[in-house]
N, C-alpha and C positions, 0 to 999 in steps of 0.2 A: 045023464050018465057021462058024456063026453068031458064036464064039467069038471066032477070028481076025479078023470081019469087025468083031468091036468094037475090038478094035485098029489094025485099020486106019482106022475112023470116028477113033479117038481122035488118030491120026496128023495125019489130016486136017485135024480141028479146030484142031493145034495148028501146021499151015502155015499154016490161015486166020487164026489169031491170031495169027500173026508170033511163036512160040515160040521160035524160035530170035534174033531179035531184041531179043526180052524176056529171054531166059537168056542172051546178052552183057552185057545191060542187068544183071541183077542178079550176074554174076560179079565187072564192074568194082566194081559197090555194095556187096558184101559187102566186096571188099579195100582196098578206099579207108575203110569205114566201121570194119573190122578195128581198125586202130590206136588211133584215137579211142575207140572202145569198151573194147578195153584200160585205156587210158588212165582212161576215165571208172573202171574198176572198180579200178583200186590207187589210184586217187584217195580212192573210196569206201572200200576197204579200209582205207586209212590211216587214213582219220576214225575207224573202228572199232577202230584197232588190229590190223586183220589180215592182217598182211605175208605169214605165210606161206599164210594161204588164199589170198591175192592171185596167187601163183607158181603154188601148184596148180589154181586154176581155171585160167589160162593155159596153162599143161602141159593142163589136161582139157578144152580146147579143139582141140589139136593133136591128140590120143588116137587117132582114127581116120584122121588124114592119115595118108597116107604119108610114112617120113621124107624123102624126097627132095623133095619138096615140103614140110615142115614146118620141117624144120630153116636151110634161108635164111630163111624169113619168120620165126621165130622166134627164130632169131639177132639178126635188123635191132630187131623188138621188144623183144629183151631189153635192145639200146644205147639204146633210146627212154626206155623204163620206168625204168634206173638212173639218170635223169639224175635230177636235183631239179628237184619242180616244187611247186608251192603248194596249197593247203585245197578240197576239194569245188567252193565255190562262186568260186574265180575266174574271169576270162573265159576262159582256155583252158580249164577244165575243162566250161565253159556250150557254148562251141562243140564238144567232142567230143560233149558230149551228143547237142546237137542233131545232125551229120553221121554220128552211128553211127546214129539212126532212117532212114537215106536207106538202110541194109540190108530196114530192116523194109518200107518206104513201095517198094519197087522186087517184095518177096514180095506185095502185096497188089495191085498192079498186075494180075502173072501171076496170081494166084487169082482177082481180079475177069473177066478177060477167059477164064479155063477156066471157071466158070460161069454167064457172060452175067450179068454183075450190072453195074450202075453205081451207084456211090455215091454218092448227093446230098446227104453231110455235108461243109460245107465243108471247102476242101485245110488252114486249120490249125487244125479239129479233128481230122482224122486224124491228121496231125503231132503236137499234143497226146499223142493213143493212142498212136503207134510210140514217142514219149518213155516214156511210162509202161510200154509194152512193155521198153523198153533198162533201164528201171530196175529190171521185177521179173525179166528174165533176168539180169543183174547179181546182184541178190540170191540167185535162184536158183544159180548158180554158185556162188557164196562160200556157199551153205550147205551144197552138196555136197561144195567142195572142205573146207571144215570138217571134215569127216564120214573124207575122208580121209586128214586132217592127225592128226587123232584116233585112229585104228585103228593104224597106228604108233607115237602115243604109248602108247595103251591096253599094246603087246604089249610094248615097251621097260619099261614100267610090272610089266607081269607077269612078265618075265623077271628084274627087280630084285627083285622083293618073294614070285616065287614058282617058283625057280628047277625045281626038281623036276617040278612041273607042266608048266611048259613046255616040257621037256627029251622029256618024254613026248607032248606033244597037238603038237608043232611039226612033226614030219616027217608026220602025217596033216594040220596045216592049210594045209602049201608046198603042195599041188596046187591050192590053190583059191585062191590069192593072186590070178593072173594072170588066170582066168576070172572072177571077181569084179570086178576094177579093169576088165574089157574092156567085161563084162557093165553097168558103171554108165554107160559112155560111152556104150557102146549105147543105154540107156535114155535118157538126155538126148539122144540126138538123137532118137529115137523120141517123146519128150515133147514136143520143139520143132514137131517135124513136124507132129505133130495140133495143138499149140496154131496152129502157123499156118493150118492148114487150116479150124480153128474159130471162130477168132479175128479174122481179118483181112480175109475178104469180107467186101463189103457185107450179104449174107443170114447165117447161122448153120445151118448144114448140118447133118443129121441128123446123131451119128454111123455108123450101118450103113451109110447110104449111101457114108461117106469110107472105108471099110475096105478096097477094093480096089485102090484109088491110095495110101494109106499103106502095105499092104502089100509094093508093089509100089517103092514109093518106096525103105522102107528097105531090103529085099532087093537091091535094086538098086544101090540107093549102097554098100551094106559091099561087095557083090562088086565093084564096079566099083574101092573103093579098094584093096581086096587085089589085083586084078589089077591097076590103074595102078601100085602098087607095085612089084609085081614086074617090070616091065614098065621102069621106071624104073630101077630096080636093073643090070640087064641094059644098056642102050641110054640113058642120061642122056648120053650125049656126045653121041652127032647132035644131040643140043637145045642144049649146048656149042657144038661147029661152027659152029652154024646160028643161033645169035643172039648170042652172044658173052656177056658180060655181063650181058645183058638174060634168060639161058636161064632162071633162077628164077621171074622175075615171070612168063614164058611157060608156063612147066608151070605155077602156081598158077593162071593163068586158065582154063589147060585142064581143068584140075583139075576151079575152081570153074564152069564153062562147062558141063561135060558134070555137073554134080551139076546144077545150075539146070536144065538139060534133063530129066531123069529124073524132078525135081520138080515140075513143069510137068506134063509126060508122065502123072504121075500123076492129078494134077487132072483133066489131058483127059480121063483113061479113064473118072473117075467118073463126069463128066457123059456123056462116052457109053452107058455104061451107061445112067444114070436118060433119057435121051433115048431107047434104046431102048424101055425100058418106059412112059415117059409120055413124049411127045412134047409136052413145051414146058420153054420154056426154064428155068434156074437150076435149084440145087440146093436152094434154101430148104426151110423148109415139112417137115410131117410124111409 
């Protein structure tokens, strides 16, 4: 009973904080900042020369959308991306910078207000941090999608220089292709999750104490995207009908809307939790 009734506290707190207000808030700020963020990273790529990590981080962005939802937004960004545009530091690539951290600065908001924190670092040093945020997830991506530009080369490699071999190890390595590529998406979201959970309130939260709102976060979101998928799959026309044109950008808000919620929701729980056991406020602190 006590169990439930932490869930309910956790509901509670996240009415009192206007949760569902703050996760419209950050569904529009993710999709808006979407673009620009792309943007800034095949920018970045380019300086590096790494056109095609640039495409696979993109693609391993998408990874766990549903494609009903992935494939209009990814379609519009691929007409974005092919166009020609100019070196790192021009001024369009300075302003995506800058409007992809409005993703990061809308997560800290919801995290601040799930565990009673207020920040008293001025708003553009935060800004500062969510920049430098955009820049080592950037990185991050491009060295994962590396990694999987790479293991294709690798087996294309092996299959030229060492045919016999791979004729033999290749029907035991196809099963684990697919759980592997799914299993890395996984983890990068599961990576991002905690880094924002760690990273972005005002305090620095134990981790034990974030382990029930993370866990809870990602179990939630994978089911939720398998089922929106499916769900999608089936019934994508009433969303057709019903908004015409506009039905893409409407499922991705929903999308992103009820993801924002769940990860909120998570937050809540934690602090519930630790408010059950110690009765005062944040999560800071040992």
């Amino acid at each position: 009973m006590s169990f439930i009734r932490v869930f309910l506290d956790a509901y509670g707190k996240f009415n009192r904080d206007d949760g569902w207000a703050i996760a419209s808030h950050i569904a529009l700020s993710i999709l808006t900042s979407l673009f620009p963020f792309l943007i800034f990273l095949t920018a970045l790529a380019s300086f590096f020369g790494l056109k095609e990590e640039a495409d696979a981080a993109t693609k391993l962005i998408f990874e766990n959308w549903p494609p009903s939802v992935a494939k209009p937004i990814a379609s519009e960004i691929n007409n974005v991306l092919t166009q020609p545009r100019g070196g790192l530091l021009t001024f369009g690539a300075i302003l995506s910078i800058y409007f992809s951290s409005s993703g990061v600065e809308s997560l800290r908001i919801a995290l601040n207000r799930a565990y009673d924190m207020h920040d008293q670092r001025p708003w553009w040093l935060l800004r500062l941090e969510s920049i430098l945020y955009v820049f080592l997830g950037a990185a991050a991506l491009l060295a994962i999608a590396f990694l999987m530009v790479l293991a294709p080369l690798a087996v294309a490699l092996a299959e030229r220089h060492l045919p016999g071999l791979m004729r033999q190890i290749e029907p035991q390595l196809a099963p684990f292709y697919g759980p592997v590529r799914y299993g890395t998406t996984t983890a990068t979201v599961g990576i991002s999750v905690l880094a924002a959970h760690v990273l972005l309130p005002a305090g620095r939260p134990p981790l034990i104490k974030l382990a029930p709102g993370f866990i809870l976060t990602l179990v939630a979101s994978l089911a939720f995207g398998a089922g929106f998928g499916a769900y999608l799959a089936r019934f994508a026309g009433s969303y057709v009908s019903t908004y015409a044109g506009l039905a893409s950008i409407m499922i991705a808000l929903i999308f992103l809307q009820t993801l924002a919620v769940i990860f909120i929701y998570g937050a809540e729980l934690n602090q519930a939790l630790v408010t059950r056991r110690h009765p005062a406020p944040g999560l800071s602190g040992p």
